[in-house]
N, C-alpha and C positions, 0 to 999 in steps of 0.2 A: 293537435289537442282537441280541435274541437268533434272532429272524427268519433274519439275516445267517449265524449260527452253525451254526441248522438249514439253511441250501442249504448251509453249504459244506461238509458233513460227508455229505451227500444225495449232492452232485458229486463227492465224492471220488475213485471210486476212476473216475468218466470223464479229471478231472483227468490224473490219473493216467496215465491212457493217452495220451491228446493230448500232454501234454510229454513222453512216454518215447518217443515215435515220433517227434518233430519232426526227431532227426538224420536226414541222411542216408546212407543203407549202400549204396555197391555190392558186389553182388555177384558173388563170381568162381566160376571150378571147382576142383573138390573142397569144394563147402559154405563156403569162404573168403566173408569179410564187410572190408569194408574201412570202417573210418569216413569220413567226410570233415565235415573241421573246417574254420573262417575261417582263411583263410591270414593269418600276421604278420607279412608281409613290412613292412607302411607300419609296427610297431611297431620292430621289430628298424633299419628304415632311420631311423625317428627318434633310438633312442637312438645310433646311428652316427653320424650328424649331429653330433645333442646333446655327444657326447664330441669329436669333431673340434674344434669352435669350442670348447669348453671348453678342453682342450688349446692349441689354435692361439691365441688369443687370450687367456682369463682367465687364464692361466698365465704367459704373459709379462709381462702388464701387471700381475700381481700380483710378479711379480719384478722390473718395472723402478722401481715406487713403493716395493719394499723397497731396494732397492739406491740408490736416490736420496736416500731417508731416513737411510741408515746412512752415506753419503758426503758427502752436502749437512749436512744434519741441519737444525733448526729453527734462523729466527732468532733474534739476542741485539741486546739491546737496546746502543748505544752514543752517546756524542755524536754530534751533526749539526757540522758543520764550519759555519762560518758563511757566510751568503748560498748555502747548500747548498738547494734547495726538493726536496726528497724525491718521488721518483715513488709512483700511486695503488699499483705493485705492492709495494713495500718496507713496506706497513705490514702487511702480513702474515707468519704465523709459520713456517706454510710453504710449502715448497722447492715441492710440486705447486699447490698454490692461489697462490702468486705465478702458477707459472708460466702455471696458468690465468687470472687476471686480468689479465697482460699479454700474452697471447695471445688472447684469446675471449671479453672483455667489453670493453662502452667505456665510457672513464671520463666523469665529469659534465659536466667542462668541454666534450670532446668534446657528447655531447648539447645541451647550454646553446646552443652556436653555431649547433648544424644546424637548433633551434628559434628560436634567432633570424635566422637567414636563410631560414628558411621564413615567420614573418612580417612581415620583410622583403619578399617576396618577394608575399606575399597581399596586403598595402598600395602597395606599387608597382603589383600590378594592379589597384588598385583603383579609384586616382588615373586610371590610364590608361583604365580605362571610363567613368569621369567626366569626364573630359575629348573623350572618343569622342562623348559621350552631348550634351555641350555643343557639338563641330562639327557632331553630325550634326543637330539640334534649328536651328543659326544656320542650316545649309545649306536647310532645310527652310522657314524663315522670308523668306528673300532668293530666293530659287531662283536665285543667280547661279552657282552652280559646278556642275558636271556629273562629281560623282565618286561617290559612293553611290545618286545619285538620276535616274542617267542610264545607261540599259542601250542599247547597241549592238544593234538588231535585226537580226542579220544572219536568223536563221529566216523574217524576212515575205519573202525569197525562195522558201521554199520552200512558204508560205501564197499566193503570187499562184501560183502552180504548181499547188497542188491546188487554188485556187477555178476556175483556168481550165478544166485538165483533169472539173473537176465540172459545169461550166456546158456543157461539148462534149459529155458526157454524156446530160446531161440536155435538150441538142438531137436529138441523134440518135434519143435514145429516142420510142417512136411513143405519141401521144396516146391515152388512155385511155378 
């Protein structure tokens, strides 16, 4: 440590001079010296910005959750009317998280279904490959139907074409 203490007091006054001249000055006439510094433009444009959407946005939306508060106000508890089944947004107290719960979450029951008709949906295919898996295995055993196991060759047209045109080829061509 003390090593470190002896350069840097050694360097000093180069130090010194390196960071004092790092700006730089043009210069004009009559001896005139001009700095030139980091322009702030990107600083001054961000806090523009920054204050724009503040204003435009946090400003409203904090006036429309006061005003909805002081107008709606929280809920109160009261009887349920009978054979009444209460929605999932009503058990809440308030006026913004109702209205976020029945606008922009879905409720269980909703989920419940869409996971029971998804596997639904996985065992219906499933059966159907099995059963796929069972014709295509009889068909394979009997070889009497020609639906999976029976391709249309229409390409050996075009294989009797280039065997021909290869064999005329290979006539013409002179012995080696």
């Amino acid at each position: 440590m003390t090593v470190l203490s002896v350069l840097r007091t050694a360097a000093g006054p180069a130090r010194l001079a390196i960071t004092h001249n790092s700006q730089q000055v043009a210069k004009m006439s009559d001896h005139r010296a001009m700095n030139i510094i980091p322009s702030r433009f990107q600083w001054n444009k961000f806090k523009d910005m920054l204050h724009l959407y503040f204003v435009g946005a946090a400003i409203p939306l904090l006036a429309g959750i006061g005003i909805t508060n002081m107008m709606v106000g929280p809920a109160t508890l009261s009887e349920i009317p009978e054979g009444y089944v209460p929605r999932e947004d009503e058990y809440y107290k308030s006026p913004i998280t109702r209205f976020l719960v029945r606008n922009f979450t879905r409720n269980e029951q909703m989920e419940y279904e869409k996971k029971m008709q998804y596997i639904w949906e996985t065992e219906h295919k499933r059966q159907l490959r099995l059963i796929e898996k069972r014709v295509k295995k009889l068909m394979a055993e009997r070889g009497d139907y020609k639906a999976w196991y029976y391709t249309p060759h229409i390409a050996r047209k075009y294989q009797r074409i280039v065997r021909k045109e290869t064999e005329e080829l290979m006539e013409r061509r002179p012995a080696a």
